[in-house]
TORDREN-242453 format. One line per field, with one value per residue: x, y, z of N, C-alpha, C, O in turn; residue number from 1. Coordinates in pm, whole numbers, plus 32768, in hexadecimal, padded with zeros to 4 digits. Layout:
REM residues N
n_east: [X ...];
n_north: [Y ...];
n_up: [Z ...];
ca_east: [X ...];
ca_north: [Y ...];
ca_up: [Z ...];
c_east: [X ...];
c_north: [Y ...];
c_up: [Z ...];
o_east: [X ...];
o_north: [Y ...];
o_up: [Z ...];
num: [NUM ...];
This chain:
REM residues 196
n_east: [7FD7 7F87 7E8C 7E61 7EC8 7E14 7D0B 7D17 7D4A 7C5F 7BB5 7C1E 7BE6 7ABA 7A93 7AF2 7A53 7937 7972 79A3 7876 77E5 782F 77D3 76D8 76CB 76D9 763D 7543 74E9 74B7 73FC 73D5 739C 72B9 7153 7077 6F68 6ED5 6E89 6E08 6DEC 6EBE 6FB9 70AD 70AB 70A5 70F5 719C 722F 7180 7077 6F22 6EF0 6EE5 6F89 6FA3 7048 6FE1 7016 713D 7230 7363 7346 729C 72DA 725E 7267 71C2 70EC 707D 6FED 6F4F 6EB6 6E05 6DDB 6D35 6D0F 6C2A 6C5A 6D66 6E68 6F0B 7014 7042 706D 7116 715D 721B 7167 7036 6EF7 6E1C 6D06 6C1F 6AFB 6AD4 6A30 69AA 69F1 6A66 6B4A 6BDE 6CDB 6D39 6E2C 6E3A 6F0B 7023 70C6 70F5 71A7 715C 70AB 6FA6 6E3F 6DA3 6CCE 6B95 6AF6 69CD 6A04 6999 690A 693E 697E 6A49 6B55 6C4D 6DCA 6E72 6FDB 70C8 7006 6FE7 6F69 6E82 6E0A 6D08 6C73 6B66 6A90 69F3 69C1 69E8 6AD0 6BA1 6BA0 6C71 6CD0 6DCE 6E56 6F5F 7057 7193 7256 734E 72E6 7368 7326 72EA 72D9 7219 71F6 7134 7027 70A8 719E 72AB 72B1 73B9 744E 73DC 73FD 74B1 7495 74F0 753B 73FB 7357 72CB 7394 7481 7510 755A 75BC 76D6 7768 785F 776A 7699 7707 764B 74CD 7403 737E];
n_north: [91EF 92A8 92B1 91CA 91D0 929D 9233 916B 91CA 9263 9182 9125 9204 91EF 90EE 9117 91E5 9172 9093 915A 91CD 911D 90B1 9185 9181 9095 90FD 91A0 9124 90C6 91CB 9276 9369 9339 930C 934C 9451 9421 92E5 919A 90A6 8FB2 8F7F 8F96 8EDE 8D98 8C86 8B23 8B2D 89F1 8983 88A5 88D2 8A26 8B41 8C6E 8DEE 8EFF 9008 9109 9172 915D 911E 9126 91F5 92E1 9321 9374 933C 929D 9170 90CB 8FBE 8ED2 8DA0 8C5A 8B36 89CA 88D7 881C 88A8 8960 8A44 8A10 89B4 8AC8 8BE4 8D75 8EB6 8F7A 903B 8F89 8FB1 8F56 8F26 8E53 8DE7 8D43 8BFC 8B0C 8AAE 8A53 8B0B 8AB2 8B0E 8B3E 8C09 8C21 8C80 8CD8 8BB7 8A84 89FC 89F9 894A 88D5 894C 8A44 8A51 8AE6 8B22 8BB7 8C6E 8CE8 8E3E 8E62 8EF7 8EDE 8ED4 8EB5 8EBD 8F73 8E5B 8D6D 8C2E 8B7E 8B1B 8ADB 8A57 89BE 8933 88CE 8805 8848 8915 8A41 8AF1 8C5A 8D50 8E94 8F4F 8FFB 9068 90E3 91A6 9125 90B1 8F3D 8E7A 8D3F 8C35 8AD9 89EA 885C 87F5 8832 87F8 8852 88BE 8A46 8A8F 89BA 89CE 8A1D 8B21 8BDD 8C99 8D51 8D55 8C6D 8D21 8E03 8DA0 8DA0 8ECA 8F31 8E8A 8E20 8E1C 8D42 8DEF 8E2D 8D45 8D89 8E47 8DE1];
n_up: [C7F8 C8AB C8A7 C90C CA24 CA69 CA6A CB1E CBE7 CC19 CC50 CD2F CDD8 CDC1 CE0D CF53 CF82 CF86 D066 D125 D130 D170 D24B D2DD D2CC D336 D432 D48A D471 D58D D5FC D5C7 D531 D429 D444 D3EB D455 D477 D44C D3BC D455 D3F4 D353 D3C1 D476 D4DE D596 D5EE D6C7 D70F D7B0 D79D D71D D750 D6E1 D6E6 D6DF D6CF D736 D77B D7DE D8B1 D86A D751 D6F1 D786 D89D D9E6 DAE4 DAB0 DA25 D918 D891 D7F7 D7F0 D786 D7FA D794 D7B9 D912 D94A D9D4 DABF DB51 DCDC DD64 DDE2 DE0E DE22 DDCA DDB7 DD0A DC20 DB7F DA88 DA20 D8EC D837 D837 D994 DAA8 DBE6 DCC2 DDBD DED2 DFE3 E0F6 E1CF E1B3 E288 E333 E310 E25E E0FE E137 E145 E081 E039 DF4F DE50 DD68 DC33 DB29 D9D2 D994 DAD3 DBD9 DC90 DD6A DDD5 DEDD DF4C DF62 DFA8 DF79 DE8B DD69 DBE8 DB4B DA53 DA6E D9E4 D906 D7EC D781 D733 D830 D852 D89E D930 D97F DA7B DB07 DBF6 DC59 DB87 DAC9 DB47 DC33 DC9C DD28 DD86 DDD4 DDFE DE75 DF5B E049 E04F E0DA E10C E0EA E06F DF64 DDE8 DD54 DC39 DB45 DA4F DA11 D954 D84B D846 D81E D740 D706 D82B D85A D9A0 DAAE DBD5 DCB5 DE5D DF32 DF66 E036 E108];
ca_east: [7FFD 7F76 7E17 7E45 7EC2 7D77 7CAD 7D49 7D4D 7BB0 7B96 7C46 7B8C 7A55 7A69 7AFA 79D5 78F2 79AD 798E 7813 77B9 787A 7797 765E 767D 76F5 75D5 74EC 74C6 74ED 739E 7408 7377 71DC 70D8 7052 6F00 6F0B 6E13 6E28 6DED 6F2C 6FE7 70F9 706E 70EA 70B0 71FC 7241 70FD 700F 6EB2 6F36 6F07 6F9B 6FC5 7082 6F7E 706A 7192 72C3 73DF 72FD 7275 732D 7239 72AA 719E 7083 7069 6F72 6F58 6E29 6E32 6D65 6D4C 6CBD 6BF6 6CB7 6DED 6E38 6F73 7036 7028 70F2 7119 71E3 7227 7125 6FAC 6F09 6D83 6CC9 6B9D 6AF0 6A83 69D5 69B4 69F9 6AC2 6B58 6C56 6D20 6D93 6E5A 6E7D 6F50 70AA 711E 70E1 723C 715E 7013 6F38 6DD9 6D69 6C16 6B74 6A77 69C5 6A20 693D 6926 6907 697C 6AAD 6BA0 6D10 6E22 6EE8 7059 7110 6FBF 6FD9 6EF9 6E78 6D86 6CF5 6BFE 6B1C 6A1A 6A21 697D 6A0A 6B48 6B8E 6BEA 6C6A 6CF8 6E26 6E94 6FDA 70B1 71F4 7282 735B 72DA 7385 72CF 7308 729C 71F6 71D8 70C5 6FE2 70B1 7202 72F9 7308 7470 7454 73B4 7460 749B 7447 7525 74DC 7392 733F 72C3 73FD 74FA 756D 7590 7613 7717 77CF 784C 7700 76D9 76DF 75B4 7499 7401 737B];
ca_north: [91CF 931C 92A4 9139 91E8 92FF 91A9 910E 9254 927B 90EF 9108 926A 91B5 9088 914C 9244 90DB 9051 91EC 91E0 908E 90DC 922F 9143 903C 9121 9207 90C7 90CE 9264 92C1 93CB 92F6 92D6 93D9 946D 93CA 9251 9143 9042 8F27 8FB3 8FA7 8E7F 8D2D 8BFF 8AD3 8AFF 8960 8955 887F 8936 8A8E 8BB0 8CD7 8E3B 8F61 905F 9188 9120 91C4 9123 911B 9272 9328 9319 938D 9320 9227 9114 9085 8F33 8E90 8D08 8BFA 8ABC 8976 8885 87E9 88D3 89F2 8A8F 89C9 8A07 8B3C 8C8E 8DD0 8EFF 8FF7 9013 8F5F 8FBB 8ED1 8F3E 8DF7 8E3F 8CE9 8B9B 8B28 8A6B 8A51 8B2D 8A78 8B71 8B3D 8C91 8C28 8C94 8CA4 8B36 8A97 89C6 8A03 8921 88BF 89EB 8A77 8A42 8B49 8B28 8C32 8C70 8D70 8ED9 8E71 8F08 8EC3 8F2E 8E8D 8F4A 8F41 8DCA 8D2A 8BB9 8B9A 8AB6 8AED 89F5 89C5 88BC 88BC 8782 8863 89A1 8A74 8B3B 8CBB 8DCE 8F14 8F13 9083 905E 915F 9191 90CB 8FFE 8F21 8E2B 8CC1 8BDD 8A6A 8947 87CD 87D3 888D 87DB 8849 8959 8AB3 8A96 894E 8A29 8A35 8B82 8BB0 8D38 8DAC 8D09 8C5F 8D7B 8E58 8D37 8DF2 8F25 8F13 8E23 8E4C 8DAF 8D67 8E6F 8DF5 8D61 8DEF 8E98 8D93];
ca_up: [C880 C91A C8CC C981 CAC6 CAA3 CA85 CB8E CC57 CC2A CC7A CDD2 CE14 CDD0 CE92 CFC7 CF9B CFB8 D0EB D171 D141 D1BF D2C3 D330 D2A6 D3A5 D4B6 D48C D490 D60E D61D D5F3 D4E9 D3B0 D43E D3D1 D4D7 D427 D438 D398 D499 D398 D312 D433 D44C D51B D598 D67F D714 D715 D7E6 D741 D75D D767 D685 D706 D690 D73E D6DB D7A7 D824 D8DC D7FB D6AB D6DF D7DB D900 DA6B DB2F DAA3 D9B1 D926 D864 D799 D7F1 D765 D83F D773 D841 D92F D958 DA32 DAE8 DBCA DD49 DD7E DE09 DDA0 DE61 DDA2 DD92 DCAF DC11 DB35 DA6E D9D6 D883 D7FD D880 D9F1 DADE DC53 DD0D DE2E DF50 E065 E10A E22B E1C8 E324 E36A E2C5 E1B9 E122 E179 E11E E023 E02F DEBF DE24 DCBD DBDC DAB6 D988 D9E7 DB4F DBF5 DD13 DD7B DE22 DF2A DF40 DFAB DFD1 DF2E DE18 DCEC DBA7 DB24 DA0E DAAD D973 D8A6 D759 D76A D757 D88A D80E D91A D8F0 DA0B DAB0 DB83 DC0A DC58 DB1A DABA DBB9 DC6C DC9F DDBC DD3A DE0F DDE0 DEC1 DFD6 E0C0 E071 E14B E0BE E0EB DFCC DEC6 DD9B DD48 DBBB DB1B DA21 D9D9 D886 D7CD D84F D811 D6C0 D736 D8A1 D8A0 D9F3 DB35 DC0B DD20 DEBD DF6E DFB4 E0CE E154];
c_east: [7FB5 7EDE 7E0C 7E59 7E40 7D12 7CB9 7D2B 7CE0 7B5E 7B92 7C2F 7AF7 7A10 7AAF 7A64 794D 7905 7989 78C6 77BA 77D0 781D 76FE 7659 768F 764E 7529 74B0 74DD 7471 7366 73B0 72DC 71BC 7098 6F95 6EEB 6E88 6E3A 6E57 6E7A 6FD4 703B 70B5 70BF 70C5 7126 723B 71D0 708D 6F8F 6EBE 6F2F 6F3D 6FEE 6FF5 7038 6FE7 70AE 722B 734A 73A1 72FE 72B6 72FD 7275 726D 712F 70D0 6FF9 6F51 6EB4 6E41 6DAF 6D98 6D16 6C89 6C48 6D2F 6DDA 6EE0 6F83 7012 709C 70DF 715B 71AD 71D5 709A 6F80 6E4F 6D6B 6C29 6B7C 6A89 6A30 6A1E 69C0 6A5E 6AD2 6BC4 6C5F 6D4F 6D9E 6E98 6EBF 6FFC 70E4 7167 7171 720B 709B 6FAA 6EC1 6D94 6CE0 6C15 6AE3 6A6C 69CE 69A1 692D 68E7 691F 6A04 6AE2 6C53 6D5A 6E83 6F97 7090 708F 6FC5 6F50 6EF4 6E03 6D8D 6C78 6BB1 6AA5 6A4E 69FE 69AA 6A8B 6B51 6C12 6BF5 6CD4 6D3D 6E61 6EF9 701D 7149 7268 7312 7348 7351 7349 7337 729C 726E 71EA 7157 7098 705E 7160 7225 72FC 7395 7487 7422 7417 7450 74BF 7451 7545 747A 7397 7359 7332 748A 753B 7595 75CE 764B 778B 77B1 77B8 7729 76D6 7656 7558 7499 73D9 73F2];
c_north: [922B 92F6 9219 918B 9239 92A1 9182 915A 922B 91F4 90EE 9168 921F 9136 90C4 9184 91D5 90A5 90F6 91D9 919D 90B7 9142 91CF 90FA 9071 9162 91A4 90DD 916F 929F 9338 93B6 92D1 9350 93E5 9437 9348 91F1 90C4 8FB7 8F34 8FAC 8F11 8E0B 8CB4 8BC5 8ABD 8A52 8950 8920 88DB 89B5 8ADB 8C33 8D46 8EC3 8FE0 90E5 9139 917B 919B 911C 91BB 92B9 9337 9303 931E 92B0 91EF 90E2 901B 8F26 8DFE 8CA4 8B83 8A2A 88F8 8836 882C 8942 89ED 8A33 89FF 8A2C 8BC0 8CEB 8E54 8F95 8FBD 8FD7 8F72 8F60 8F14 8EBB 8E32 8DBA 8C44 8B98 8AC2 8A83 8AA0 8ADC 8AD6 8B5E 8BC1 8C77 8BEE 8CB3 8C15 8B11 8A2A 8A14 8A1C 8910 8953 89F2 8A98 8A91 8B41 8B8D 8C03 8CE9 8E05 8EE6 8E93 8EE5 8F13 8ECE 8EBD 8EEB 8EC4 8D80 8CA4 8B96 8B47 8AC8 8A9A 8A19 892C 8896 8886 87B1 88D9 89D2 8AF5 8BB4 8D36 8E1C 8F1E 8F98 9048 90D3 910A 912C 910F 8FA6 8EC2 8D8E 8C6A 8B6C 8A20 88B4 87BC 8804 887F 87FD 88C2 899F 8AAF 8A21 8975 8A2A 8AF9 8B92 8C7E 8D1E 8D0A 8CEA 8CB5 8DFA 8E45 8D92 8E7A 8F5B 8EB9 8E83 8E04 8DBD 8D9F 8DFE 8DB4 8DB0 8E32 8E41 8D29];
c_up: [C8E4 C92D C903 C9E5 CABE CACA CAEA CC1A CCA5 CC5B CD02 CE10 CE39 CE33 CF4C CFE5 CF98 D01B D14F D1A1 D16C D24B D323 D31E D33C D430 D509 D495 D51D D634 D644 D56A D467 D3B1 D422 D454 D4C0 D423 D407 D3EF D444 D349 D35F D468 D4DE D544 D5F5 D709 D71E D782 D7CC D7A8 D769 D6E6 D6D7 D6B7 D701 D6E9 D718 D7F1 D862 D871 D79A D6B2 D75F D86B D975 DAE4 DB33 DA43 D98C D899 D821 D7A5 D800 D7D5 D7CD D7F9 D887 D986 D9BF DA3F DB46 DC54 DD51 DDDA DDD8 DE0A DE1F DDB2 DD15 DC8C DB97 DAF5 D9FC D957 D854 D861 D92A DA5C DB72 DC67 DD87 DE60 DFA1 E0B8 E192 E1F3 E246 E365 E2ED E267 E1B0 E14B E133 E0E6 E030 DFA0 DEB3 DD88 DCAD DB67 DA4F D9C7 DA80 DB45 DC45 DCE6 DDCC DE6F DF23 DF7F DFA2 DF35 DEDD DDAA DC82 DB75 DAC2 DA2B DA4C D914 D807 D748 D77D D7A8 D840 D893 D8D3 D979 DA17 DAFE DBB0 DC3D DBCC DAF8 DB1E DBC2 DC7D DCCA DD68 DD8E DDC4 DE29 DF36 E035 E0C0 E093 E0BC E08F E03E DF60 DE70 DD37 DC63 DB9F DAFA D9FB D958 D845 D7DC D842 D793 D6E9 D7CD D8D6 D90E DA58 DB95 DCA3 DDC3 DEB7 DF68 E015 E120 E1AA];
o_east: [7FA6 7EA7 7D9B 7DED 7DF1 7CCC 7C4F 7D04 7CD7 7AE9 7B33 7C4F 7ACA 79AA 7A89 7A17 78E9 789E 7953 789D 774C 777F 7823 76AF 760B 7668 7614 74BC 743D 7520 745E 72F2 737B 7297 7200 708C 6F56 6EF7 6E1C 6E93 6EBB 6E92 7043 6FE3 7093 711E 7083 7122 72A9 71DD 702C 6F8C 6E65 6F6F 6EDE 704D 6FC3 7054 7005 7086 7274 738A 73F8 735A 727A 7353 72B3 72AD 7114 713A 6FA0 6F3C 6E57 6E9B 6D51 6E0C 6CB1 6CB8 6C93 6D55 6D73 6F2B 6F27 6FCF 7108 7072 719F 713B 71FC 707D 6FC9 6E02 6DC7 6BCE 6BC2 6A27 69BC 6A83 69A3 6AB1 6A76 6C21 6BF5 6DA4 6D39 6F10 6EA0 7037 7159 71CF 7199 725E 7047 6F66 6ECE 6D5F 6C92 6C6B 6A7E 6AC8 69AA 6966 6946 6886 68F2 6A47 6A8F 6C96 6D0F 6EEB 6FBC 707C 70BD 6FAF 6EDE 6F61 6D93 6DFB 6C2A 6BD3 6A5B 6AAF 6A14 6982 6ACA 6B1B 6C84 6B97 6D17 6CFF 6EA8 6ED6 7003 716C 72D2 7336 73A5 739C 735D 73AB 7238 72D8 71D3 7112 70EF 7084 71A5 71E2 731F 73CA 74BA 743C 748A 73F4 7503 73FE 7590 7499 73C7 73C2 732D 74E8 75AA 760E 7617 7631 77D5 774B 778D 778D 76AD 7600 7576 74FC 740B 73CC];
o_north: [920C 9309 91F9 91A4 9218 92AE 916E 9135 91F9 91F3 90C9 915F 9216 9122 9087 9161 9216 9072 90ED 91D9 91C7 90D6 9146 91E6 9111 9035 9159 91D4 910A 9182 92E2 9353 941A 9299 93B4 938E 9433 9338 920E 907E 8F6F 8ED8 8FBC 8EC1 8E47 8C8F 8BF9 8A78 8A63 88DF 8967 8908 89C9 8AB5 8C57 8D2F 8ED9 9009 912E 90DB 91CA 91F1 90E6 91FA 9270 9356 929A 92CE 9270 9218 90CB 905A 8F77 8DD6 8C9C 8B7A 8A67 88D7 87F7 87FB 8971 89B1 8A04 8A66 89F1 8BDD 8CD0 8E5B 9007 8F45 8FE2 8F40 8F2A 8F2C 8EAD 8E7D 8DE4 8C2C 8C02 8A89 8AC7 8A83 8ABD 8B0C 8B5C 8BDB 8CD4 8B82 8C8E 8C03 8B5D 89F2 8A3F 8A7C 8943 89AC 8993 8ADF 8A80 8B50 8BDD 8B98 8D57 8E24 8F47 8E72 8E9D 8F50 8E8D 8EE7 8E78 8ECC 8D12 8CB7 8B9C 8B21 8AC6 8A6A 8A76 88C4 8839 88AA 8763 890B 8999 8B5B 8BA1 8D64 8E01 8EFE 8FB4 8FE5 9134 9095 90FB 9183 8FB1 8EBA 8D76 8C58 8B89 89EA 88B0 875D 8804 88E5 87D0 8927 897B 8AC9 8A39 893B 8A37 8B29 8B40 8CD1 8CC4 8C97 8D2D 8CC5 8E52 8E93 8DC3 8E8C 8FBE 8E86 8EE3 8DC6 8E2E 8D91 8D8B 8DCE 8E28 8E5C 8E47 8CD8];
o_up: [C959 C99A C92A CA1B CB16 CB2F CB26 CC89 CD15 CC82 CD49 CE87 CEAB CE75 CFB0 D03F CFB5 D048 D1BD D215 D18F D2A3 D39E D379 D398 D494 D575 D4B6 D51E D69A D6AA D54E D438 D35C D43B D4AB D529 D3AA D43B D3C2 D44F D2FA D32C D48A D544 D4FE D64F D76E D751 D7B2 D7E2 D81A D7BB D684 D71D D66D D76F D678 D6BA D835 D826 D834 D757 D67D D7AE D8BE D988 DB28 DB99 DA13 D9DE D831 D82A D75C D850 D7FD D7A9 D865 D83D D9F0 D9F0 D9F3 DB89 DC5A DD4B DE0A DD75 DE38 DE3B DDB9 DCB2 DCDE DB59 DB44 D998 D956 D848 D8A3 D961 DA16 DB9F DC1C DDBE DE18 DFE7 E0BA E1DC E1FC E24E E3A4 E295 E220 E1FF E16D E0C4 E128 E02E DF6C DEF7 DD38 DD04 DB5A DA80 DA0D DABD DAE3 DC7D DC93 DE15 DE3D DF09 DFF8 DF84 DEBD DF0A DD80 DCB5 DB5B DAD6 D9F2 DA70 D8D2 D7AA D6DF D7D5 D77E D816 D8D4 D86F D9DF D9B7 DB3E DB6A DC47 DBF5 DB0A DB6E DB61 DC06 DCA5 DD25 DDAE DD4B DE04 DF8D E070 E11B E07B E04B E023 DFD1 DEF7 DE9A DCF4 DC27 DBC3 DB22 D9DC D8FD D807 D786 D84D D7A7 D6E8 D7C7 D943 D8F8 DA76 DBA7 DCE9 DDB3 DE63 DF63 E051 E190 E1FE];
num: [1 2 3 4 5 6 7 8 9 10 11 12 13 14 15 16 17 18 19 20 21 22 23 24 25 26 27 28 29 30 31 32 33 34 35 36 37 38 39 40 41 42 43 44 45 46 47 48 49 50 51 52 53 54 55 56 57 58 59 60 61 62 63 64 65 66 67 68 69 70 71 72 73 74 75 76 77 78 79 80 81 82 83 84 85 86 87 88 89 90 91 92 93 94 95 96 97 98 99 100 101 102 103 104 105 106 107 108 109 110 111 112 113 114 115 116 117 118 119 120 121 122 123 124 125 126 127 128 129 130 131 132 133 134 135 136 137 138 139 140 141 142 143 144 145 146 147 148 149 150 151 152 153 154 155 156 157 158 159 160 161 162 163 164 165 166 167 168 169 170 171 172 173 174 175 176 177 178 179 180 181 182 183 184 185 186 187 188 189 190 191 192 193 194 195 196];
């Protein structure tokens, strides 16, 4: 009898100490705590988010890796695809590493939509930035190639303000917290408005 309860004991030690360590496993997922300070990109977890066309990788990230003040992403485009039109209350840099495509910018956040964006080719080895609020769209406009950029932001976790179209009010944005790739680890109510 004494050795069924020790059995029984070391059973219901064991599966606690399983439910305990899961437990610290998936917390510690979004902590930061669990990356090498070393990383093989190719190694480095991916997804398209439900965005067809879409590879993206959170190469440094404020909830992955603990980051205060940048982020910075790795995101494939395939021909065709790109980023909706949006904005978000941080800077945003862009270094194109292969292939090429169109940015859309509407830098009149004052004006209460839009508006008709000014379009510039991008191409490998070229850079650009996006300042804070300014309405914005990437696109991979090349019918043979997959558009690859290397994406700096600050301030992170951003925020993202959504459009249907050049032409609609700031105010009608759909506001879009926590982003995709922060959906697992910052679930919480989304914050006010912007500043705009």
């Amino acid at each position: 009898m004494a050795s069924r309860s020790v059995t029984i004991f070391f059973f219901f030690f064991f599966f606690l100490s399983l439910l305990f360590f899961s437990a610290i496993s998936e917390a510690s997922k979004c902590s930061g705590k669990e990356f090498p300070l070393i990383r093989n990109i190719s190694e480095l977890p991916q997804s398209d988010y439900g965005r067809g066309g879409l590879a993206h990788t959170t190469v440094a990230g404020s909830l992955l890796h603990g980051l205060k003040e940048v982020e910075v992403w790795l995101q494939t485009f395939s021909p065709g695809s790109g980023t909706p039109i949006h904005r978000h209350s941080c800077e945003e840099v862009f270094v194109v590493l292969k292939g090429s495509g169109t940015v859309y910018l509407a830098p009149s956040s004052y004006e209460k939509y839009p508006g008709k964006p000014q379009e510039f080719f991008i191409y490998a080895n070229s850079t650009f930035h996006i300042p804070v609020n300014d309405v914005h769209q990437v696109q991979n406009t090349n019918e043979h190639e997959d558009l690859q950029v290397l994406v700096v932001i600050s301030r992170p976790p951003i925020k993202v303000f959504i459009y249907e179209n050049w032409l609609m009010p700031h105010t009608a944005a759909k506001l879009k917290f926590p982003f995709l790739w922060d959906e697992e680890c910052l679930e919480i109510e989304p914050p006010p408005k912007d500043e705009l």
